[in-house]
Structures are given as structure tokens and as C-alpha cells.
TORPA-4810 file (N, C-alpha, C, O; in nm, 3 decimals):
<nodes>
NODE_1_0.085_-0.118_0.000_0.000_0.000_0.000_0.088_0.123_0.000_0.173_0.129_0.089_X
NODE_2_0.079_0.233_-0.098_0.130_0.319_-0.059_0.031_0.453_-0.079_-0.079_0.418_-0.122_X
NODE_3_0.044_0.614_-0.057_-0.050_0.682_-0.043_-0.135_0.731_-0.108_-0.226_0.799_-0.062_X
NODE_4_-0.113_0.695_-0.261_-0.194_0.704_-0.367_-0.266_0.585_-0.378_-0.344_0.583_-0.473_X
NODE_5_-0.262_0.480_-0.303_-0.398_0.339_-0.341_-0.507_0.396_-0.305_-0.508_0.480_-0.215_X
NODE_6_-0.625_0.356_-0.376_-0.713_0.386_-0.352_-0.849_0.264_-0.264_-0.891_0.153_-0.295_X
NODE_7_-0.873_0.346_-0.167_-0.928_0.259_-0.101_-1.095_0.271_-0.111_-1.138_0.382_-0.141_X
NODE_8_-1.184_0.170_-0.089_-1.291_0.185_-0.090_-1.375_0.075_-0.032_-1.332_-0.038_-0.007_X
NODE_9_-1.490_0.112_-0.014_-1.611_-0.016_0.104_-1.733_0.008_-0.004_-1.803_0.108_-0.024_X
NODE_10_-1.733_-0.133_-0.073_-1.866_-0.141_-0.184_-1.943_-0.230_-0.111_-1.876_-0.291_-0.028_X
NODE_11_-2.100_-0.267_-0.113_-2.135_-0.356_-0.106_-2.100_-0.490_-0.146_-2.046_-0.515_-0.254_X
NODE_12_-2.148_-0.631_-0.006_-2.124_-0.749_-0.093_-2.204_-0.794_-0.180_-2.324_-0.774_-0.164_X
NODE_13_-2.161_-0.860_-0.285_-2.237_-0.918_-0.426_-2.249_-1.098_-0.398_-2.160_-1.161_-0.341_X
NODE_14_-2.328_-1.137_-0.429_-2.362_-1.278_-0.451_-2.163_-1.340_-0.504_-2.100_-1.430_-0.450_X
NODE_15_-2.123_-1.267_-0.601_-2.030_-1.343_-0.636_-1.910_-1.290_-0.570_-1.824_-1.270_-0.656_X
NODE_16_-1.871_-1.260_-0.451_-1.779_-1.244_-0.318_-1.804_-1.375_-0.207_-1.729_-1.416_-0.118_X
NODE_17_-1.932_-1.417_-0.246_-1.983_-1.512_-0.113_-1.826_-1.635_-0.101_-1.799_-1.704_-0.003_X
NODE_18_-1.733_-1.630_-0.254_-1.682_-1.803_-0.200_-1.522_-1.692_-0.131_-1.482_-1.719_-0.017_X
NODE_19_-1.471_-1.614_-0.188_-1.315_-1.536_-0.070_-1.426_-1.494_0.047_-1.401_-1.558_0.150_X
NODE_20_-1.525_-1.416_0.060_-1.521_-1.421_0.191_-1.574_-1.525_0.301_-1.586_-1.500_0.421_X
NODE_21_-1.602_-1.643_0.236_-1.608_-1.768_0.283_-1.502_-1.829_0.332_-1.504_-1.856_0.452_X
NODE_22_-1.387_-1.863_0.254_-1.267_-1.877_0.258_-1.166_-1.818_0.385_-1.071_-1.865_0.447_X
NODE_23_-1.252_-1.671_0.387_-1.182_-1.563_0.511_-1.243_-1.616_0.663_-1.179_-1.637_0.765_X
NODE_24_-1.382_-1.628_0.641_-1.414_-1.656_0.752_-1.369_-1.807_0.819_-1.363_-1.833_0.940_X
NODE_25_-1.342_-1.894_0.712_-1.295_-2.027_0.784_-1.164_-2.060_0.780_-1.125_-2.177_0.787_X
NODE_26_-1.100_-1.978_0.770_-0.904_-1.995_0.785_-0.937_-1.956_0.950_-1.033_-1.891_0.993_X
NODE_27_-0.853_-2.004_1.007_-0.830_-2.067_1.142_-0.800_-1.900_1.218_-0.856_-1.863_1.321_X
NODE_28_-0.717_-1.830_1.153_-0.724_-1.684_1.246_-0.821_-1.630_1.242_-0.822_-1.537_1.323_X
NODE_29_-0.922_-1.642_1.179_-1.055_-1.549_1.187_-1.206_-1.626_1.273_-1.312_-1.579_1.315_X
NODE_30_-1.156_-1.743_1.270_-1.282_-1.817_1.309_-1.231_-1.851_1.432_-1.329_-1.885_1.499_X
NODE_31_-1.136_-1.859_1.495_-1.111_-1.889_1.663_-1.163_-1.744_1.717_-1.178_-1.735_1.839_X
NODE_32_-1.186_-1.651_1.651_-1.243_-1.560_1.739_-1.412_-1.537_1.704_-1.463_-1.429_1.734_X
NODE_33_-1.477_-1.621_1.653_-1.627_-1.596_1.648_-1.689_-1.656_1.734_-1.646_-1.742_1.810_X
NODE_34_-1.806_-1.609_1.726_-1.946_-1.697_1.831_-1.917_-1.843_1.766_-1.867_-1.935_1.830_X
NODE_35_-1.943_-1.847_1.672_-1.949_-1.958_1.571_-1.860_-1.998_1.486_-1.845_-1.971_1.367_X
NODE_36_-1.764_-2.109_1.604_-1.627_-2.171_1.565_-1.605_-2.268_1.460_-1.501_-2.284_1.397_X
NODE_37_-1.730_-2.341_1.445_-1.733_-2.444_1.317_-1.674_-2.344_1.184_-1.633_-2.227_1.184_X
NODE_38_-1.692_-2.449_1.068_-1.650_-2.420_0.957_-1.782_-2.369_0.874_-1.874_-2.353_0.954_X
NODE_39_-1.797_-2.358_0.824_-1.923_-2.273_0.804_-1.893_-2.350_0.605_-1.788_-2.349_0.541_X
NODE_40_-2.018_-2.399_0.566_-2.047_-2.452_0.468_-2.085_-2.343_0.358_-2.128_-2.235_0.399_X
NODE_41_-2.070_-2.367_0.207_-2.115_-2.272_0.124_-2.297_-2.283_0.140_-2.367_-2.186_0.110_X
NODE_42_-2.347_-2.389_0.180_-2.477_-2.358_0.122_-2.508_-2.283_0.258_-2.576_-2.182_0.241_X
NODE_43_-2.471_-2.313_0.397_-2.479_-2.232_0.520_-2.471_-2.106_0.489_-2.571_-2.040_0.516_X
NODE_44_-2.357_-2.033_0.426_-2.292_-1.929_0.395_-2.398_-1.860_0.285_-2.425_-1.740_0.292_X
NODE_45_-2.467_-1.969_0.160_-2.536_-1.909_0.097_-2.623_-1.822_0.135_-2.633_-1.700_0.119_X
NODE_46_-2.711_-1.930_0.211_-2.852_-1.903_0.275_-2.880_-1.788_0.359_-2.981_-1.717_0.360_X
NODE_47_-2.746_-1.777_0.448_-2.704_-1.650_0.535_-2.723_-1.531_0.450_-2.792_-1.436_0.486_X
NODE_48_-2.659_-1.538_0.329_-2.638_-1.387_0.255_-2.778_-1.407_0.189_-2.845_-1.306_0.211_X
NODE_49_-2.841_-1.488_0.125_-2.981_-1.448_0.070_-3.111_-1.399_0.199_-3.206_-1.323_0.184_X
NODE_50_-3.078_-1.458_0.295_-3.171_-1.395_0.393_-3.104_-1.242_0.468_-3.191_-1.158_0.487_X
NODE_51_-3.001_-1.212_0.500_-2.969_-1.095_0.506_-2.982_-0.944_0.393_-3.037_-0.834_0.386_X
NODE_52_-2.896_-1.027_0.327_-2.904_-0.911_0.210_-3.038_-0.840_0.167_-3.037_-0.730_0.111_X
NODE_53_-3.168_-0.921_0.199_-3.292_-0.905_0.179_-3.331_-0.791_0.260_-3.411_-0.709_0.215_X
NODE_54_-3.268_-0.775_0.408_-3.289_-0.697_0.523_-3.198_-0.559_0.502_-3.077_-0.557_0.476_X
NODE_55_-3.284_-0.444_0.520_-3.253_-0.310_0.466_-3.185_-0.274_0.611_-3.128_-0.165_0.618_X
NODE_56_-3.185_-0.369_0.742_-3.107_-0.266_0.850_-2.973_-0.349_0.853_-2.892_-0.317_0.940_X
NODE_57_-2.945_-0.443_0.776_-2.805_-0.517_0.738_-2.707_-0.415_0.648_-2.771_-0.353_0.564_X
NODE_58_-2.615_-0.397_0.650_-2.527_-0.319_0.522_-2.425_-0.436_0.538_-2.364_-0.450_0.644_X
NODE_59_-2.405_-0.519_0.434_-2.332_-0.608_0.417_-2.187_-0.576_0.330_-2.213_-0.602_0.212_X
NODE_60_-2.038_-0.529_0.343_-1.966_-0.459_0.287_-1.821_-0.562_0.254_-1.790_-0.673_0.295_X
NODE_61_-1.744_-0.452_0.147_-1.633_-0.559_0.100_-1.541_-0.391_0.099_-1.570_-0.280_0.053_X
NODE_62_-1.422_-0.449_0.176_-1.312_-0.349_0.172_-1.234_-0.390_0.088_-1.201_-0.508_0.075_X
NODE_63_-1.169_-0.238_-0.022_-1.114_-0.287_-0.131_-0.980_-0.225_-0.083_-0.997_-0.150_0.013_X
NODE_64_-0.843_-0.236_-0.127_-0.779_-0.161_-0.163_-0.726_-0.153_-0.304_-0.701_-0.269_-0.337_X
NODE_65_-0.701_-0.083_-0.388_-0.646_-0.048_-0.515_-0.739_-0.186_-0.634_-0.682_-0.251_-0.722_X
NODE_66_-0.861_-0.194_-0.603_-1.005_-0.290_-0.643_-0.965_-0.452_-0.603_-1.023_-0.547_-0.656_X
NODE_67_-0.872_-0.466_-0.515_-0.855_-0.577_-0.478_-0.951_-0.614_-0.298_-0.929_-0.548_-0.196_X
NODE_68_-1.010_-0.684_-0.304_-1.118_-0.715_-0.119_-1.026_-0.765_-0.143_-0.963_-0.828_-0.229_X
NODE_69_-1.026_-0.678_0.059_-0.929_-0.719_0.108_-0.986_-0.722_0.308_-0.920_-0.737_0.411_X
NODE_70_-1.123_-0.700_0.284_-1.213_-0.767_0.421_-1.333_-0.751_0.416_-1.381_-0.720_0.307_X
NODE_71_-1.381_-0.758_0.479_-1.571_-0.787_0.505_-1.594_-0.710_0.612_-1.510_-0.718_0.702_X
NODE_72_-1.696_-0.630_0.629_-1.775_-0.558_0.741_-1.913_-0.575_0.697_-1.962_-0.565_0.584_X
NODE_73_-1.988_-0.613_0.853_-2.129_-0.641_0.865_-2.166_-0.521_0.959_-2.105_-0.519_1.067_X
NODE_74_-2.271_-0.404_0.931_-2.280_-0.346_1.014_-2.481_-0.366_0.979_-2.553_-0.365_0.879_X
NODE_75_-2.502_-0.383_1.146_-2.673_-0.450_1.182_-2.661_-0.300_1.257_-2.580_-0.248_1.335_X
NODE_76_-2.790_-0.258_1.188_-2.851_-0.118_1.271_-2.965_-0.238_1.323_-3.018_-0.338_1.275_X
NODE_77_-2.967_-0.164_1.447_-3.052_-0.282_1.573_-3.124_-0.129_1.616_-3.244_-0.145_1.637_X
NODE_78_-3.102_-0.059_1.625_-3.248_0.073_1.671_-3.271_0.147_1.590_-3.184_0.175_1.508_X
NODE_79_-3.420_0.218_1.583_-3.456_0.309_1.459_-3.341_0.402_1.507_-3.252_0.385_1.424_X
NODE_80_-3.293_0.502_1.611_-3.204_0.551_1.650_-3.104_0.551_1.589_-3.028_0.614_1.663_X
NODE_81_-3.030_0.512_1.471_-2.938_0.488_1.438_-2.865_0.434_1.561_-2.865_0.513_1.655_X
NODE_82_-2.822_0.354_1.576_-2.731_0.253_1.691_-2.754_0.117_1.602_-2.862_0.075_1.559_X
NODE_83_-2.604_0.052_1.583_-2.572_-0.054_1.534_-2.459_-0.125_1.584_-2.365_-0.076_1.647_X
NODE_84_-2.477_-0.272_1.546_-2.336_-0.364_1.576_-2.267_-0.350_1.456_-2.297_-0.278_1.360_X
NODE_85_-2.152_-0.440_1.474_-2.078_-0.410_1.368_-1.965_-0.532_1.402_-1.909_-0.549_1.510_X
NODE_86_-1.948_-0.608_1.285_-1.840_-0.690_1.265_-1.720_-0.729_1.128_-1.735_-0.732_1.005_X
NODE_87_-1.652_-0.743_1.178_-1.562_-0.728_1.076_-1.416_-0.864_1.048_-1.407_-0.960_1.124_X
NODE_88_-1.327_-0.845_0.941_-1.235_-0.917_0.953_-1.195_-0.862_0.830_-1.254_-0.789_0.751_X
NODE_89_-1.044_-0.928_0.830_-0.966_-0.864_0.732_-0.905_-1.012_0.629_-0.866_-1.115_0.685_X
NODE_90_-0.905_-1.001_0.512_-0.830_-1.140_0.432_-0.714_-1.186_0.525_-0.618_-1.116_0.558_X
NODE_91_-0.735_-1.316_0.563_-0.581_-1.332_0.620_-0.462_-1.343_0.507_-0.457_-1.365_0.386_X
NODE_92_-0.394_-1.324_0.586_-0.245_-1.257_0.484_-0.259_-1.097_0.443_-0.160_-1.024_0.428_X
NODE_93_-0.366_-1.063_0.431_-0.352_-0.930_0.387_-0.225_-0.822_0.405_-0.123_-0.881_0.440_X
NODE_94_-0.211_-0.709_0.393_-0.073_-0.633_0.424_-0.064_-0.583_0.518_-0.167_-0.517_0.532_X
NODE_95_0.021_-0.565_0.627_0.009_-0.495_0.713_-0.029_-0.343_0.706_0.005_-0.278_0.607_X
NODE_96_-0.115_-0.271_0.834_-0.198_-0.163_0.828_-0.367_-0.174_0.774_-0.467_-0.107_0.799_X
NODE_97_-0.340_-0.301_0.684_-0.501_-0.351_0.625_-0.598_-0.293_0.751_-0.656_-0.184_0.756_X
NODE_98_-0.596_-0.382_0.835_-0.688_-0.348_0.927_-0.741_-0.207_0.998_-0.857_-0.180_1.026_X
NODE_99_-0.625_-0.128_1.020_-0.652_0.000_1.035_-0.745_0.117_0.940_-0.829_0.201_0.973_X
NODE_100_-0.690_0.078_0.818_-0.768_0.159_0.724_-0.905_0.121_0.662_-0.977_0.187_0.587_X
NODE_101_-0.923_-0.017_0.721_-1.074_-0.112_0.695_-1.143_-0.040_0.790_-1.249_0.013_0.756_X
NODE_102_-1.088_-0.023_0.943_-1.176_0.033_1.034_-1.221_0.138_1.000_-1.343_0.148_0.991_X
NODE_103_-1.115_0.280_0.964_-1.138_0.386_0.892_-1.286_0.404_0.820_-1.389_0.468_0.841_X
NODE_104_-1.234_0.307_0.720_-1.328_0.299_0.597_-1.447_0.311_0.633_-1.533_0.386_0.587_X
NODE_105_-1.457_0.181_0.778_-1.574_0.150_0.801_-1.713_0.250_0.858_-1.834_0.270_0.847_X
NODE_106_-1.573_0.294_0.935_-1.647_0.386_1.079_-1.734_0.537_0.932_-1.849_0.580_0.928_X
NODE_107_-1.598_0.576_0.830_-1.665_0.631_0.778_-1.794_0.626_0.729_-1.856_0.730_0.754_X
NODE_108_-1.858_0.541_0.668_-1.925_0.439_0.597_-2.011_0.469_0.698_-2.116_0.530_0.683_X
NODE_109_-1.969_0.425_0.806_-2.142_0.386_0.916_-2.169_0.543_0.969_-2.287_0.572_0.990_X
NODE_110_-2.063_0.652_0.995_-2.151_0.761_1.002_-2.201_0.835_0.922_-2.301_0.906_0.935_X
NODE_111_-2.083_0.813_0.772_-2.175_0.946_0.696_-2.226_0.894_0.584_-2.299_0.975_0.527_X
NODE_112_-2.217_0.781_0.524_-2.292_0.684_0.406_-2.454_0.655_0.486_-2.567_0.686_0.449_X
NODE_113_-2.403_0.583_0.613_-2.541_0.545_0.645_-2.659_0.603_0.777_-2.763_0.562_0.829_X
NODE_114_-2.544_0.752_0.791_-2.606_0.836_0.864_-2.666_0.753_1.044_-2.769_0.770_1.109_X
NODE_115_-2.559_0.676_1.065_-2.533_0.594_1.210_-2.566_0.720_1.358_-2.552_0.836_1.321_X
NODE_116_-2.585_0.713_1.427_-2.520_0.756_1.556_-2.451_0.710_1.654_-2.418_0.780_1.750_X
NODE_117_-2.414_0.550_1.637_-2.339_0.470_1.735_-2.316_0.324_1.667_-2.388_0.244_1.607_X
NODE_118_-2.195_0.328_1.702_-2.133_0.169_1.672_-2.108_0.121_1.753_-2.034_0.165_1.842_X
NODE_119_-2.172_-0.005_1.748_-2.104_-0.062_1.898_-2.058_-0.219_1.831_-2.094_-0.279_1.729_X
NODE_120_-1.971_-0.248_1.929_-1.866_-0.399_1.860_-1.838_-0.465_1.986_-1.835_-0.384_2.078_X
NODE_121_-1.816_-0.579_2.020_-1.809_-0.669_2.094_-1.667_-0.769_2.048_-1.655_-0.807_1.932_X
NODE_122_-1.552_-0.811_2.170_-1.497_-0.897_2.121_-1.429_-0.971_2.271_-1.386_-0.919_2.374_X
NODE_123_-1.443_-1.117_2.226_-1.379_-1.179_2.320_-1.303_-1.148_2.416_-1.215_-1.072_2.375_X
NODE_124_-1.294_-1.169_2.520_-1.169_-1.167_2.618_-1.033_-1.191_2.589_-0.940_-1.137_2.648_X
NODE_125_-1.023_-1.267_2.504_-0.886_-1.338_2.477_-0.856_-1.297_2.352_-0.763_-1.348_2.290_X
NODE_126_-0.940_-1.191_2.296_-0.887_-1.141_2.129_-0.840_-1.001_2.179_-0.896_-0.893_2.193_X
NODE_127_-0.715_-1.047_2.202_-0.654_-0.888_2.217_-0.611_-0.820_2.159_-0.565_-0.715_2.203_X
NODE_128_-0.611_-0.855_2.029_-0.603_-0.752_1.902_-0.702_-0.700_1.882_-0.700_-0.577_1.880_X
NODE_129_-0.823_-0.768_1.862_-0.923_-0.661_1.858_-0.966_-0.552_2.004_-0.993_-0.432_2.007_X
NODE_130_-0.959_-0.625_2.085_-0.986_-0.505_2.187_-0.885_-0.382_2.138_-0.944_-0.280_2.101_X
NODE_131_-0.748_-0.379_2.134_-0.677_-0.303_2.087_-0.718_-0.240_1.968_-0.695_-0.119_1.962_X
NODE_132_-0.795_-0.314_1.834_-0.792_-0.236_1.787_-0.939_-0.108_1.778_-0.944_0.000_1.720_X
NODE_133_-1.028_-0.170_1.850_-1.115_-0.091_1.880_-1.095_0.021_1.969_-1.180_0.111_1.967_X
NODE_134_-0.975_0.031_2.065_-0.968_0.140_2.130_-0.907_0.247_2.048_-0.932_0.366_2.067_X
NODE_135_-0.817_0.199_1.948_-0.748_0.257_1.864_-0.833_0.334_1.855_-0.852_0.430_1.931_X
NODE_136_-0.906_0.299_1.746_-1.015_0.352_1.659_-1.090_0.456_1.750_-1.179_0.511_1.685_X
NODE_137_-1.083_0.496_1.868_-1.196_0.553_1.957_-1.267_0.551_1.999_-1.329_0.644_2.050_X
NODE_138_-1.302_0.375_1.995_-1.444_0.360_2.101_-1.411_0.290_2.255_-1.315_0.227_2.299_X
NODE_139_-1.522_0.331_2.305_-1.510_0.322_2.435_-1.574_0.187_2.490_-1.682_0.140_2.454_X
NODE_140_-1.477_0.127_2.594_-1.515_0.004_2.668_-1.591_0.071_2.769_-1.562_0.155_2.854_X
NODE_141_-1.775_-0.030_2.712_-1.861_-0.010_2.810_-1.921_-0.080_2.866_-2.026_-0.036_2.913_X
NODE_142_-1.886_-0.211_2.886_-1.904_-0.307_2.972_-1.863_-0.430_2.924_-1.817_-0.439_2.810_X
NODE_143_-1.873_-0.529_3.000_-1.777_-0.665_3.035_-1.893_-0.788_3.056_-1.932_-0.815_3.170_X
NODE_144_-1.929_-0.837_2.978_-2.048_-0.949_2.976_-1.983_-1.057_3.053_-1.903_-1.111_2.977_X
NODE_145_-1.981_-1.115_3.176_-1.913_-1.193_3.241_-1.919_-1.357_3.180_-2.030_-1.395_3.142_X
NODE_146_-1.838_-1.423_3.173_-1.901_-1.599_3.116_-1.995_-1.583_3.047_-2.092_-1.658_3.059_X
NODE_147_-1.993_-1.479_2.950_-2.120_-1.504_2.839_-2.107_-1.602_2.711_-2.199_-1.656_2.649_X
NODE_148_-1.969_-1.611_2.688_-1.956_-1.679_2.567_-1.883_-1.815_2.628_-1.801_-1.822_2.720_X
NODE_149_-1.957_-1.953_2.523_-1.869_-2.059_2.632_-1.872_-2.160_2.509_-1.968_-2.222_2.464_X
NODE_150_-1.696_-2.159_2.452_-1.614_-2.229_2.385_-1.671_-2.369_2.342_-1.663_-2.400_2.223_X
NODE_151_-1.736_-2.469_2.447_-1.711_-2.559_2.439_-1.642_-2.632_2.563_-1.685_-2.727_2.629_X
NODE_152_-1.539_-2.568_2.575_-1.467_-2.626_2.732_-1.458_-2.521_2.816_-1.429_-2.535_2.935_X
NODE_153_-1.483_-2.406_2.762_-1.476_-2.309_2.907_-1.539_-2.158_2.847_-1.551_-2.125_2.730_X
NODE_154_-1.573_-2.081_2.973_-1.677_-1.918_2.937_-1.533_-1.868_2.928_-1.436_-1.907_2.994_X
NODE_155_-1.539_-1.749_2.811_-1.500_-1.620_2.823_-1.624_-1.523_2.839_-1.745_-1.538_2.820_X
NODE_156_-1.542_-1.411_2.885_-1.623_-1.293_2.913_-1.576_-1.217_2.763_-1.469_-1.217_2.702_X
NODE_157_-1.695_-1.159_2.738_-1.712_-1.061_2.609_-1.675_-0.941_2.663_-1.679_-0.929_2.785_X
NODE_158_-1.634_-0.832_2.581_-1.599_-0.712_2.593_-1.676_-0.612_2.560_-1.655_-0.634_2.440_X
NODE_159_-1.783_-0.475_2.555_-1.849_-0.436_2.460_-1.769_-0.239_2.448_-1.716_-0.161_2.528_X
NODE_160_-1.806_-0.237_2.303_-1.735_-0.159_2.298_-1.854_-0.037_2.223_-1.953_-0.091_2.173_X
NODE_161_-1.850_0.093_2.214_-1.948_0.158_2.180_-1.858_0.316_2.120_-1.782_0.375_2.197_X
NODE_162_-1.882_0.362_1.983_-1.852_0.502_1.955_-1.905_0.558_1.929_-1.956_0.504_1.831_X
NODE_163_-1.976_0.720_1.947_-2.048_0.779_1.899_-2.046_0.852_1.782_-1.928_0.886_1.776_X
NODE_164_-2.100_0.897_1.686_-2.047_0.960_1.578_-1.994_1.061_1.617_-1.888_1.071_1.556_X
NODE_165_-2.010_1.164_1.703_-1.946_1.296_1.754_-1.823_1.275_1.805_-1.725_1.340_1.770_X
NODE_166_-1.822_1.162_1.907_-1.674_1.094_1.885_-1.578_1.092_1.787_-1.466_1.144_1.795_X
NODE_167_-1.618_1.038_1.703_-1.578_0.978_1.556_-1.532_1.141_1.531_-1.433_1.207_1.562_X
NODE_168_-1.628_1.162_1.476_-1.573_1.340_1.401_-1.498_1.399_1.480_-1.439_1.487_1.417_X
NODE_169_-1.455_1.396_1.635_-1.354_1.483_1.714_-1.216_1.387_1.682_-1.116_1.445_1.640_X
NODE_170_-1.212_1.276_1.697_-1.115_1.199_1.665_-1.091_1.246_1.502_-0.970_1.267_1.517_X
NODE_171_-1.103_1.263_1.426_-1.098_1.274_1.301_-1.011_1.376_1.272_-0.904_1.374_1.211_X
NODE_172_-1.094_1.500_1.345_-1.064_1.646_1.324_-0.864_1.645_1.355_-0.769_1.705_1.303_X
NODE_173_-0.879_1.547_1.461_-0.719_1.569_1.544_-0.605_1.530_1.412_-0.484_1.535_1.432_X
</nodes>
């Protein structure tokens, strides 16, 4: 990447469903989901034909220089504008990928889709993402105790929340 690539967050298309399939079941991206299995194409299908249908889903593909290079799901959950938001980056991608996906994103959810709050959630034990959500400027606002449970043992979830006014003061700096 250098400072002339051009970056951009298009919607996902039916024909993205098999790389970001691929992304979600390589082993660094899926030890940190709710849902650790491997996730099947027709699973995967069915998911994107019943979402994509839903107007408070924005289902997205981060490009750099027209190459995806991650996926963001952002669910508006109140008329309020307030939404979740999940994400991942191609594994292998280049380093910094992730930073400028968030960018992208956060842009995207306040002024594309006119948001007032993002909020994101991540494991206890994903300490990259906690990190990189503080980066980004949002604030840890509570700690779901043994909510999520592996299989052999609870982690506690993290929740994380930014406001758009946030967002734009962070920006301005």
C-alpha cells in the first residue's frame, strides 16, 4: 500500500460469497467468532440471501487499489441509528489492512449510512481486537461476564461503543 492506493467499502455481491467464505474459515478469523465451526457454502449461501434481503443489514467488502481485502457487517438494531458491527480482514492481507478497513468503516457507518453509534463486541482473549477498537476511539462499556462458552470453558465478552461525535472529534485531530 502506498499513499496514492485507492481505497474503498462497496457492497457485498452474490459473487464475493466463496473469498469471503474462505476468510471466515481460515483458522485466524474463526477462533475468534461466536461460531467456531466451519461454516459450509450452502450455510454461507442461505445467510447472505436472507440478510441481504434486510434493509437494516449493510453487508460490505473493503477494497484496496479494487482488490477485497475484508468484510464488514454493520446491523442497525435501533430506529435511532445505533448498530453492531463486525468485521475481519483477508488473512495474509498487508500490514496496516486493518486499520484503514476500520477507517473505511467507521466512515461508511456515520456518513454513508447516517449511524449515531457503533457498537462492537470482542472476546476476552482477542486482544487484538480489543486493541484495535480502542485505537479507533471507542469506548469500553461493559464486560459481559461468562457469556460466551467455547465448548470447554466461558470467556467474558468485551463491549465496545462510539459515537459519531466521537468519531468526528477523533478525526478532526
Amino acid at each position: 500500500m502506498n499513499k496514492n492506493s485507492h481505497i474503498k467499502v462497496r457492497p457485498m455481491l452474490e459473487s464475493d460469497l466463496e473469498f469471503v467464505l474462505g476468510w471466515r474459515n481460515h483458522s485466524d478469523v474463526r477462533r475468534y467468532m461466536y461460531r467456531q465451526h466451519e461454516i459450509t457454502l450452502a450455510e454461507h449461501s442461505h445467510w447472505f440471501e436472507r440478510v441481504s434481503q434486510d434493509s437494516t443489514y449493510h453487508l460490505l467488502i473493503f477494497e484496496i487499489d479494487a482488490k477485497p481485502l475484508g468484510f464488514i457487517n454493520i446491523h442497525q438494531i435501533t430506529d435511532g441509528g445505533v448498530a453492531d458491527w463486525g468485521f475481519y480482514a483477508a488473512p495474509g492481507a498487508p500490514k496496516g489492512t486493518g486499520k484503514l478497513l476500520g477507517q473505511a468503516s467507521l466512515h461508511y457507518a456515520f456518513t454513508t449510512a447516517g449511524l449515531h453509534k457503533v457498537c462492537g463486541q470482542a472476546l476476552s482473549y482477542n486482544e487484538p481486537s480489543i486493541c484495535f477498537h480502542l485505537r479507533l476511539g471507542f469506548e469500553e462499556e461493559g464486560r459481559l461476564r461468562d457469556q460466551y462458552f467455547d465448548g470447554q470453558q466461558y470467556h467474558d465478552v468485551i463491549c465496545f461503543g462510539l459515537i459519531s461525535s466521537e468519531w468526528n472529534t477523533n478525526n478532526e485531530r
